[in-house]
MDTraj code that builds the backbone (N, CA, C; nanometers):
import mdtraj as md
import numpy as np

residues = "UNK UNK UNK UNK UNK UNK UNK UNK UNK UNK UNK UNK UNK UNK UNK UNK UNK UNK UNK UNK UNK UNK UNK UNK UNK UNK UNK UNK UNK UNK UNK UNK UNK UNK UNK UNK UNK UNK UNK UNK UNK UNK UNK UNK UNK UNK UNK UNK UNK UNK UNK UNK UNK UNK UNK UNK UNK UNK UNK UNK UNK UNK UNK UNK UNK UNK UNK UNK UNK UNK UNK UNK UNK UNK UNK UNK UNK UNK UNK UNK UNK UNK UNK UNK UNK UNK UNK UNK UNK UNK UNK UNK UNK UNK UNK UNK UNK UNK UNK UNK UNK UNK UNK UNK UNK UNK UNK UNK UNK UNK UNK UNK UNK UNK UNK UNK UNK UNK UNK UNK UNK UNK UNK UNK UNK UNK UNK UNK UNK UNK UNK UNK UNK UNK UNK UNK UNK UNK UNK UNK UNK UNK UNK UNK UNK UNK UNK UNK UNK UNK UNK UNK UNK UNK UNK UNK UNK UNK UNK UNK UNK UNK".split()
xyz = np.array([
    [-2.2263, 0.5318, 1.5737],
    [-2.1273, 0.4427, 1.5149],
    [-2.0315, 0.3968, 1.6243],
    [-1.9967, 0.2610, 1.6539],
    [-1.9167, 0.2134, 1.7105],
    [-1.7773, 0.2560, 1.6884],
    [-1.6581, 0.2649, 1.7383],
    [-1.5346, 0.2667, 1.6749],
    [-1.4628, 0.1843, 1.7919],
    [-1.3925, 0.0537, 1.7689],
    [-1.3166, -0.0508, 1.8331],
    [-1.2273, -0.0223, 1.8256],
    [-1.1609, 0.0867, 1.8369],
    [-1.0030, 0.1476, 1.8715],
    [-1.0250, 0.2306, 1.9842],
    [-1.1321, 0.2479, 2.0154],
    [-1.1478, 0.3340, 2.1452],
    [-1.2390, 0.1945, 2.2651],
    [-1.1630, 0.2614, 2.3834],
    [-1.2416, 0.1773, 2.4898],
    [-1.3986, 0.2913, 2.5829],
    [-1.4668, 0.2420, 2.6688],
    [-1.5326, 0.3183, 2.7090],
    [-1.5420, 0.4229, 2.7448],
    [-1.3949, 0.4930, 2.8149],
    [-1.3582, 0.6167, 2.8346],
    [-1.2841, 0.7183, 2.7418],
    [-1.2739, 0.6654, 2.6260],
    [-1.2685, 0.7087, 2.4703],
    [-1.0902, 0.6927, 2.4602],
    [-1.0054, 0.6231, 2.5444],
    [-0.8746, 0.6265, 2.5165],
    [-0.8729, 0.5124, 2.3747],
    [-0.7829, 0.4857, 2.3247],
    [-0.7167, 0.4854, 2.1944],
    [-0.6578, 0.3308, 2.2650],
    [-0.6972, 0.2525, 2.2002],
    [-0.6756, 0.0720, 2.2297],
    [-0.6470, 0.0342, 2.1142],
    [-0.5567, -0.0993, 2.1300],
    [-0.5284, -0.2143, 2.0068],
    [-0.6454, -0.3029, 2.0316],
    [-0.7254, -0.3331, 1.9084],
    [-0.8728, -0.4273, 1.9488],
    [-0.7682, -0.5923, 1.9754],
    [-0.8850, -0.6456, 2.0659],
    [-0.8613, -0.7669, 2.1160],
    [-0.8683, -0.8908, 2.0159],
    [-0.8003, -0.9632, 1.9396],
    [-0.8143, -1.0368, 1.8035],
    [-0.8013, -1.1555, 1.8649],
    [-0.7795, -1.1680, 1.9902],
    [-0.7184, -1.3030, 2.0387],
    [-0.8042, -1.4198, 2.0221],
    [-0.9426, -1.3873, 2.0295],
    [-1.0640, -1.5040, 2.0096],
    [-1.0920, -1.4970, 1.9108],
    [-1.0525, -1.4696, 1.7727],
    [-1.0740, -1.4918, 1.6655],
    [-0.9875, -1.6276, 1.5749],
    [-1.0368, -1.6580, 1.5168],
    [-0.9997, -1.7206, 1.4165],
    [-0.9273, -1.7066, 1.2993],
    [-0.7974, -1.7630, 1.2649],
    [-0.7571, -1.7488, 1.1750],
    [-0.7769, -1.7865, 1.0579],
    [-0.7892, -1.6613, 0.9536],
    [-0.8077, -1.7443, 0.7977],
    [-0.7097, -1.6430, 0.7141],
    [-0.7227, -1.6879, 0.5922],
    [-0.6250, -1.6640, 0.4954],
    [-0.6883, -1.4916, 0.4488],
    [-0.6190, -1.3965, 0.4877],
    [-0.6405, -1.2833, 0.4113],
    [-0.5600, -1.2313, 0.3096],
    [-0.6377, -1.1334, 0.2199],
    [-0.5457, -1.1003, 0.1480],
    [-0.6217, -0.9629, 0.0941],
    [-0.5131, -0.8408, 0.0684],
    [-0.5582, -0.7339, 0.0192],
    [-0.4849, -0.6507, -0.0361],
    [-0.5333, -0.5959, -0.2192],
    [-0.4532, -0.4840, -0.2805],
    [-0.4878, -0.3750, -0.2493],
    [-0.3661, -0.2768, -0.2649],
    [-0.4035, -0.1691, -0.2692],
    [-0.2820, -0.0705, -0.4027],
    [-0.3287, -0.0137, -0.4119],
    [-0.2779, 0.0974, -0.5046],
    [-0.2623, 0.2405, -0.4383],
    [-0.1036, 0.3041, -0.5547],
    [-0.1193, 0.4678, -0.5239],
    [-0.0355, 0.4744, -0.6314],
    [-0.0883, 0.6052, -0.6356],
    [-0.0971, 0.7016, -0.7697],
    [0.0152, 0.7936, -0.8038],
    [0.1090, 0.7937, -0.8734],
    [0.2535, 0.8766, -0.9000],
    [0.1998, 0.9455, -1.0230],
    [0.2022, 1.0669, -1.0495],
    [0.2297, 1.1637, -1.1624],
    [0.3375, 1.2321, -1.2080],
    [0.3634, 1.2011, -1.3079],
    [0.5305, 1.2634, -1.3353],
    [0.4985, 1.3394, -1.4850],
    [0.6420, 1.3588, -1.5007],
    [0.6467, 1.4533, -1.6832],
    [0.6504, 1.3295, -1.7435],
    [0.6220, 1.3387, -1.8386],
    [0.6256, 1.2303, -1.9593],
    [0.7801, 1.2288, -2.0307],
    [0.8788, 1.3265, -1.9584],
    [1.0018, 1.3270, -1.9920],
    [1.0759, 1.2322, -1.8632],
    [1.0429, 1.2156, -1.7645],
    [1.0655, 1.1396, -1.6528],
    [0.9792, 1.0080, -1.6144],
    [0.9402, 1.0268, -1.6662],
    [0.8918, 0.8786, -1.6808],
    [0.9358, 0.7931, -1.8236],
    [0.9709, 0.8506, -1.9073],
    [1.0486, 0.7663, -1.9774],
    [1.2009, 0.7109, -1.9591],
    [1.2825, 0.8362, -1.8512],
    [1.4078, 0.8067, -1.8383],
    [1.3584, 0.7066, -1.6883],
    [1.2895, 0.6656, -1.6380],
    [1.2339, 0.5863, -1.5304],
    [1.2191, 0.4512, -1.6000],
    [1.1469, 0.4232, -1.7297],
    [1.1955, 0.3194, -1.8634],
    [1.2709, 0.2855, -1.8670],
    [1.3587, 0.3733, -1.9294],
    [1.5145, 0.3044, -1.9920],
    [1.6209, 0.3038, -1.8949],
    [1.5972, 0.3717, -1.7835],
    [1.6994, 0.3256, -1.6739],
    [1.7817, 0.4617, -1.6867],
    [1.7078, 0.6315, -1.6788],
    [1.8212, 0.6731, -1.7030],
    [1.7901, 0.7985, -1.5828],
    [1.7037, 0.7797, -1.4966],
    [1.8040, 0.8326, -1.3596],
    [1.8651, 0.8403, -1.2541],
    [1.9295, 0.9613, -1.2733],
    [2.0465, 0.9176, -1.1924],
    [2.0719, 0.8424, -1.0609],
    [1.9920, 0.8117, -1.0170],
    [1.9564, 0.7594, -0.8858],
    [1.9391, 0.6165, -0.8738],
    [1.9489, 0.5382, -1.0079],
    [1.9425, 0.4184, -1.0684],
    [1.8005, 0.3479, -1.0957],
    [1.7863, 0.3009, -1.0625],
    [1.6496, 0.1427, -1.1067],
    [1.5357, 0.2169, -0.9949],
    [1.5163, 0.2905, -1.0642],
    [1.3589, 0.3614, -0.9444],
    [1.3076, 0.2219, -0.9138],
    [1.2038, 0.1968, -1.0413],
    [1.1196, 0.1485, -0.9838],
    [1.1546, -0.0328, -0.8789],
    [1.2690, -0.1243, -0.8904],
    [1.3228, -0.1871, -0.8262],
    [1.3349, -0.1335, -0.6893],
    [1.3614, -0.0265, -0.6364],
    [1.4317, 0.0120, -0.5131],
    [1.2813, 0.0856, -0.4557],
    [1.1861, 0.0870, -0.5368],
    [1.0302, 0.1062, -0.4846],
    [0.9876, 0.0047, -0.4341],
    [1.0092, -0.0770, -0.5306],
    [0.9512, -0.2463, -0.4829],
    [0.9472, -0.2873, -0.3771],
    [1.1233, -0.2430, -0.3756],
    [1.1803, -0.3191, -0.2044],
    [1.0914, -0.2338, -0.0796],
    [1.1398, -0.1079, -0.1154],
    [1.0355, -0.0313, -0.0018],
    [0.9023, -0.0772, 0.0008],
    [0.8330, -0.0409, -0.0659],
    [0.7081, -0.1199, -0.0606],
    [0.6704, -0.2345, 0.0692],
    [0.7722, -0.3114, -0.0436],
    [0.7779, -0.4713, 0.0117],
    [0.7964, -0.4621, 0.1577],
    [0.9120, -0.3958, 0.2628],
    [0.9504, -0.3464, 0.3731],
    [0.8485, -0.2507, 0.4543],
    [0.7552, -0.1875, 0.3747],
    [0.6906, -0.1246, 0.4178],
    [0.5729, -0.2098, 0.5069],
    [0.5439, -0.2715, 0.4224],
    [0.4445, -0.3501, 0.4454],
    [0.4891, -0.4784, 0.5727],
    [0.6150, -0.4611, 0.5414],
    [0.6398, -0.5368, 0.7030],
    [0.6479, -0.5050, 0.8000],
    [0.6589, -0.3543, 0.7722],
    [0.6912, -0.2845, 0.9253],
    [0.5909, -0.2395, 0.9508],
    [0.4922, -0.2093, 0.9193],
    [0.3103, -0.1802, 0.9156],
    [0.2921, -0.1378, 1.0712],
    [0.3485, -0.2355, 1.1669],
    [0.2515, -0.1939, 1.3003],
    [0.4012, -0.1228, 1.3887],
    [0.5363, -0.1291, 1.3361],
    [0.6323, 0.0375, 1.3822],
    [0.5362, 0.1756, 1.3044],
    [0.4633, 0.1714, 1.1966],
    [0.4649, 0.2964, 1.1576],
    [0.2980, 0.3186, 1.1532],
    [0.2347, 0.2141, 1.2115],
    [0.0529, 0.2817, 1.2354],
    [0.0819, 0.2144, 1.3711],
    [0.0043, 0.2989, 1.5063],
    [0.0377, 0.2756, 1.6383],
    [-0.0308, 0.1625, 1.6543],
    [-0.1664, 0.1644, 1.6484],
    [-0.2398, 0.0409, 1.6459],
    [-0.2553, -0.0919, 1.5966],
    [-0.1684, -0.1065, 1.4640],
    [-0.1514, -0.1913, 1.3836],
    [-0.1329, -0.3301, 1.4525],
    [-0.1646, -0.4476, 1.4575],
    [-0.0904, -0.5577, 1.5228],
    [0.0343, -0.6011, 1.4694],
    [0.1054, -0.6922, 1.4899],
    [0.2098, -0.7511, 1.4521],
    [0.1566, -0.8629, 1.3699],
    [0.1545, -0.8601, 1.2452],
    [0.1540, -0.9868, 1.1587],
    [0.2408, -1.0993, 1.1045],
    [0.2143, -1.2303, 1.1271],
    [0.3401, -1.2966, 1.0083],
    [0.2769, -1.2931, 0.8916],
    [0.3545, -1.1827, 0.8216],
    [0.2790, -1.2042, 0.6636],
    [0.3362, -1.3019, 0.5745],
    [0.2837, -1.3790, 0.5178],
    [0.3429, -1.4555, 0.3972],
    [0.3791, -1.4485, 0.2495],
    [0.3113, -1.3335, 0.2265],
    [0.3949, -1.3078, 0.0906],
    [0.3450, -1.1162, 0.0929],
    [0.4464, -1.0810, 0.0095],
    [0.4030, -0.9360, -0.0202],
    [0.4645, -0.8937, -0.1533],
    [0.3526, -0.8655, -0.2753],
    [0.4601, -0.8642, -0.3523],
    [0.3813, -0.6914, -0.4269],
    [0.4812, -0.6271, -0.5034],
    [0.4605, -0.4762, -0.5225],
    [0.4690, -0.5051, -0.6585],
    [0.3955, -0.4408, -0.7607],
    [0.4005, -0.4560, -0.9013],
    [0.3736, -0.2580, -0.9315],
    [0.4047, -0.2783, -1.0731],
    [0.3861, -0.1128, -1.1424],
    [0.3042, -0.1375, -1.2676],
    [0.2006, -0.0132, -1.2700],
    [0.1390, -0.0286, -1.3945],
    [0.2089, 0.1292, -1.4756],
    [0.2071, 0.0954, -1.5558],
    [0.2849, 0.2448, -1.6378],
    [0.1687, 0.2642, -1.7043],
    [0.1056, 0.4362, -1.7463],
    [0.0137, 0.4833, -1.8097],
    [0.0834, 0.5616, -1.8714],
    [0.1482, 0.5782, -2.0270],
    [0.2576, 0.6758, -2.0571],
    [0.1616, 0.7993, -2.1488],
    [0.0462, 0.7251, -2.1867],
    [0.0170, 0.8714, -2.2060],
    [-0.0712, 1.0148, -2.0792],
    [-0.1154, 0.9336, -1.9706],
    [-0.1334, 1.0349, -1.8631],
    [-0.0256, 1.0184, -1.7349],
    [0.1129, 0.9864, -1.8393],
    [0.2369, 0.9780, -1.7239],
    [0.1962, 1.0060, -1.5925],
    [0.2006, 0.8373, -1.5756],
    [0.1282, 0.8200, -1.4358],
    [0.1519, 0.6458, -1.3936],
    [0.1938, 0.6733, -1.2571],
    [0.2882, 0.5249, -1.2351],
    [0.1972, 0.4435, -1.1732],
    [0.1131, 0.3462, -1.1658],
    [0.0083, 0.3142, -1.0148],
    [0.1191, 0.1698, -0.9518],
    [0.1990, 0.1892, -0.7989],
    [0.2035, 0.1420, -0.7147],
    [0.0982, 0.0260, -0.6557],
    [0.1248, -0.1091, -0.7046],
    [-0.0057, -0.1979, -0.6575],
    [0.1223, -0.3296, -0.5756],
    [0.0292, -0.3072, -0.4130],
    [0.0717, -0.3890, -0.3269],
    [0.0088, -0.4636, -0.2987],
    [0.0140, -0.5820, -0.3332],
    [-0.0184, -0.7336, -0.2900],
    [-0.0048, -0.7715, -0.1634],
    [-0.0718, -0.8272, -0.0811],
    [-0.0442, -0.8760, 0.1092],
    [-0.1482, -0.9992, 0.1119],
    [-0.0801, -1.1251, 0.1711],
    [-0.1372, -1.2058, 0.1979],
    [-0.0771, -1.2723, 0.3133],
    [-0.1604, -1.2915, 0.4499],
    [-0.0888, -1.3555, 0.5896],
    [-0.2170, -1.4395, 0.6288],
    [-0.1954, -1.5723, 0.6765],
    [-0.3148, -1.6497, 0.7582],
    [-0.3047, -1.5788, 0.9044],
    [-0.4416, -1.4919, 0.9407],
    [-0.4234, -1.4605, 1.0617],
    [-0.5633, -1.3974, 1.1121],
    [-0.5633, -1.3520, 1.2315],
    [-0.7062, -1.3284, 1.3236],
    [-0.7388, -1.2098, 1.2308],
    [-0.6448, -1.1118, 1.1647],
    [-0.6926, -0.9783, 1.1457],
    [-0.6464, -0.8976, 0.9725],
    [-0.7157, -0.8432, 0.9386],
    [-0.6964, -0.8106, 0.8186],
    [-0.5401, -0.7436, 0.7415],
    [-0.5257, -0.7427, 0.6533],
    [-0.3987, -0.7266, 0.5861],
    [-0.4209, -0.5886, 0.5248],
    [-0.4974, -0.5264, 0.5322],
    [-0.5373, -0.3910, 0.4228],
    [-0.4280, -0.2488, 0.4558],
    [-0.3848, -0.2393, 0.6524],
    [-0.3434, -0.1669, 0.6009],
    [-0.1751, -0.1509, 0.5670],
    [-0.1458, -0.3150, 0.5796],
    [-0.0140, -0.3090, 0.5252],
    [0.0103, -0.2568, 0.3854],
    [-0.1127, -0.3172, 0.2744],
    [-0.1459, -0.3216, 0.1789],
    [-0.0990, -0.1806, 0.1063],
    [-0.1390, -0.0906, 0.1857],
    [-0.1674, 0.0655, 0.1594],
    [-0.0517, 0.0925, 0.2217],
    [0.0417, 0.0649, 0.2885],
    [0.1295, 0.1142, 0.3362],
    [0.2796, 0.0741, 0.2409],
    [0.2237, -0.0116, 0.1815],
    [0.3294, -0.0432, 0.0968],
    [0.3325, 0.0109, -0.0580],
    [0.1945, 0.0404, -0.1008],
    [0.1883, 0.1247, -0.1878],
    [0.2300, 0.2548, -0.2013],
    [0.1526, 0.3183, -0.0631],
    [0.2052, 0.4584, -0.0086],
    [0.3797, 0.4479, -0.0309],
    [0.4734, 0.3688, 0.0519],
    [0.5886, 0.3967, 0.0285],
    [0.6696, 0.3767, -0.0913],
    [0.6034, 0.2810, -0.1860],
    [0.6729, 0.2644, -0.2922],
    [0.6629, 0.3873, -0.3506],
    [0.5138, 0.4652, -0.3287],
    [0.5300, 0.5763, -0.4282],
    [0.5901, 0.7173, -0.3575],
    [0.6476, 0.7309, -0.2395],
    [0.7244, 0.7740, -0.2053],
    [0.8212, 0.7581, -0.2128],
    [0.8834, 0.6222, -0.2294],
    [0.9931, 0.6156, -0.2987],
    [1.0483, 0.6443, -0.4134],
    [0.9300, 0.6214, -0.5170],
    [0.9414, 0.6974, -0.6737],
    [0.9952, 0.8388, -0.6634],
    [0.9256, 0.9245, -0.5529],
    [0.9388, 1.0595, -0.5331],
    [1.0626, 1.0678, -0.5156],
    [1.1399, 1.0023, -0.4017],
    [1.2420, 1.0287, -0.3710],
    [1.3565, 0.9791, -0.4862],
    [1.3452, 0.9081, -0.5362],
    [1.4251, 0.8626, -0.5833],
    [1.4402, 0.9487, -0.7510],
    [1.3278, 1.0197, -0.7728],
    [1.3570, 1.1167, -0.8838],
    [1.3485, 1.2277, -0.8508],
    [1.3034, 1.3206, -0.6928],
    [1.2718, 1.4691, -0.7082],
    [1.4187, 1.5229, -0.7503],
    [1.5355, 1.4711, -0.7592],
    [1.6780, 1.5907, -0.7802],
    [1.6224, 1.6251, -0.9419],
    [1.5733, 1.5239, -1.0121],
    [1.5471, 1.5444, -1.1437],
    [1.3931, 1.6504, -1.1261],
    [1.3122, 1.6251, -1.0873],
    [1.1822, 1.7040, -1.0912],
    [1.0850, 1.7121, -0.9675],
    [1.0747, 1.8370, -0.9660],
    [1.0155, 1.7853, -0.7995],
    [0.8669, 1.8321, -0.8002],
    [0.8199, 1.8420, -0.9277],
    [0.6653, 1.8834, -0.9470],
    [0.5730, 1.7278, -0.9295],
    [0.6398, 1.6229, -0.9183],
    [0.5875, 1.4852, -0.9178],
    [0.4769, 1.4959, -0.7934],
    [0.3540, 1.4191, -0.7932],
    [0.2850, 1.4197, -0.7237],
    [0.2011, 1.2793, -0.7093],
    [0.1816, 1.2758, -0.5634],
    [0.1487, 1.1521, -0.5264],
    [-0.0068, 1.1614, -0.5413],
    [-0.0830, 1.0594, -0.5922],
    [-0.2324, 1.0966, -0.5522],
    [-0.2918, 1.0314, -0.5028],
    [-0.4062, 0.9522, -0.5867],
    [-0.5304, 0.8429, -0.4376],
    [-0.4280, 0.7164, -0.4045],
    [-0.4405, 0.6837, -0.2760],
    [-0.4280, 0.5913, -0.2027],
    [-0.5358, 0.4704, -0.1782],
    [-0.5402, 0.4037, -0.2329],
    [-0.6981, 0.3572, -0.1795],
    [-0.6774, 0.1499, -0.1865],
    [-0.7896, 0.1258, -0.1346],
    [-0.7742, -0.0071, -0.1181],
    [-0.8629, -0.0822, -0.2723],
    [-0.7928, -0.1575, -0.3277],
    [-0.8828, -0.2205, -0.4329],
    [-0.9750, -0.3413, -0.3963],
    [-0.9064, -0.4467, -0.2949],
    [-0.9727, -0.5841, -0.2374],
    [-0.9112, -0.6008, -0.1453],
    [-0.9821, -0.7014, -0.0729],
    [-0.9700, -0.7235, 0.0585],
    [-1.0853, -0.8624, 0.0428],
    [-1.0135, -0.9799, 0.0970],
    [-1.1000, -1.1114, 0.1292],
    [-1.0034, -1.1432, 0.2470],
    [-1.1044, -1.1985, 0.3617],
    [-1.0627, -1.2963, 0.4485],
    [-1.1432, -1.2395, 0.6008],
    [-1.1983, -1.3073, 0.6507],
    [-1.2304, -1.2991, 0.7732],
    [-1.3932, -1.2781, 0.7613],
    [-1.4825, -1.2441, 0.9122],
    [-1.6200, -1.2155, 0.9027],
    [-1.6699, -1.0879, 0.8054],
    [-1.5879, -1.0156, 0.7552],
    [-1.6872, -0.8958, 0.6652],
    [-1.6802, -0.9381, 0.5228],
    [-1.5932, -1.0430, 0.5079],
    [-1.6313, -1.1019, 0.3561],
    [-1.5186, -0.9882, 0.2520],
    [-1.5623, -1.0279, 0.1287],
    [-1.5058, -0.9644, 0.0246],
    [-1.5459, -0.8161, -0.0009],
    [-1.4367, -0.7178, -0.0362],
    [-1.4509, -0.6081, -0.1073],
    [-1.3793, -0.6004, -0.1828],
    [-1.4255, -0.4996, -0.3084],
    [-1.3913, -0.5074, -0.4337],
    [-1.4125, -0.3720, -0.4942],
    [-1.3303, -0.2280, -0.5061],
    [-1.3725, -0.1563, -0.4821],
    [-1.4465, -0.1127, -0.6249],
    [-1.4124, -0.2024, -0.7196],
    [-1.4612, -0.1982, -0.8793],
    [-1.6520, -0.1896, -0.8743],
    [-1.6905, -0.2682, -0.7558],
    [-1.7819, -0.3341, -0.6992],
    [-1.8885, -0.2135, -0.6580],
    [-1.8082, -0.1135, -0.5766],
    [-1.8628, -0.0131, -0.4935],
    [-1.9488, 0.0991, -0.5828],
    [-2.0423, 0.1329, -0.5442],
    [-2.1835, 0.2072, -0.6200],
    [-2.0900, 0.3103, -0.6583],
    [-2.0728, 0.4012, -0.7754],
    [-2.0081, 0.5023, -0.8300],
    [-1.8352, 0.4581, -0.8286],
    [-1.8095, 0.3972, -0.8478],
    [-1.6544, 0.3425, -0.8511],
    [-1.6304, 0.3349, -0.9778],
])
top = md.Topology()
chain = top.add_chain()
for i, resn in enumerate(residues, 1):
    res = top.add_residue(resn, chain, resSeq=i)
    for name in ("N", "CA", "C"):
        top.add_atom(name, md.element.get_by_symbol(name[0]), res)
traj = md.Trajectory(xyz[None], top)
């Protein structure tokens, strides 16, 4: 198996994107919050103490995903053009899913801002309720889609046993 983060003498490189072509990418990703079904309702009605969880997730998220290549070494620098963070609520397996939206016209893929913004929103959930409960747990991280560039579309709905 090839791996294009390493050069011939196996050191650790940013791949070369410069002769590529730009096109429009875009990629979700999701992560997984588990809470009590007593904390996730006061996460509803606005009642902890820490204020508007899921708003002040968003933003992280949203930030997360911009700062993508300060917090993965390799990451490039992107102009992204939109990033937007949404919540799905599951209240009877009280369970939050973190879904980050990323879309930038550029040489190189958007996926792992994608995931990085999910990841922090749902670290932010954490933080922003463990004084109330700190049994909350983060779970899969994973990429849902991804279109733009030479490997085409993925879809992870798509993927054999998914």
């Amino acid at each position: 198996m090839n791996f294009n983060h390493f050069d011939e003498s196996g050191h650790a490189i940013m791949v070369d994107v410069s002769a590529k072509q730009p096109t429009l990418r875009t990629a979700i990703a999701e992560a997984e919050v588990r809470l009590s079904p007593n904390l996730l309702a006061a996460i509803k009605t606005g009642g902890v103490a820490k204020g508007d969880v899921l708003g002040v997730a968003r933003l992280a998220g949203i930030m997360a995903a911009k700062r993508t290549p300060d917090l993965i070494p390799l990451s490039h620098p992107l102009a992204i053009h939109n990033v937007t963070v949404d919540f799905e609520i599951n209240e009877p397996a009280a369970l939050v899913k973190a879904i980050c939206t990323v879309r930038a016209y550029e040489r190189t893929g958007v996926e792992m801002e994608a995931m990085a913004g999910a990841a922090l929103a749902a670290l932010t959930i954490y933080d922003m309720c463990k004084g109330s409960d700190k049994s909350i747990t983060i779970g899969e991280i994973k990429l849902l889609f991804k279109e733009g560039g030479k490997s085409g579309v993925y879809r992870r709905d798509a993927e054999p046993g998914a």
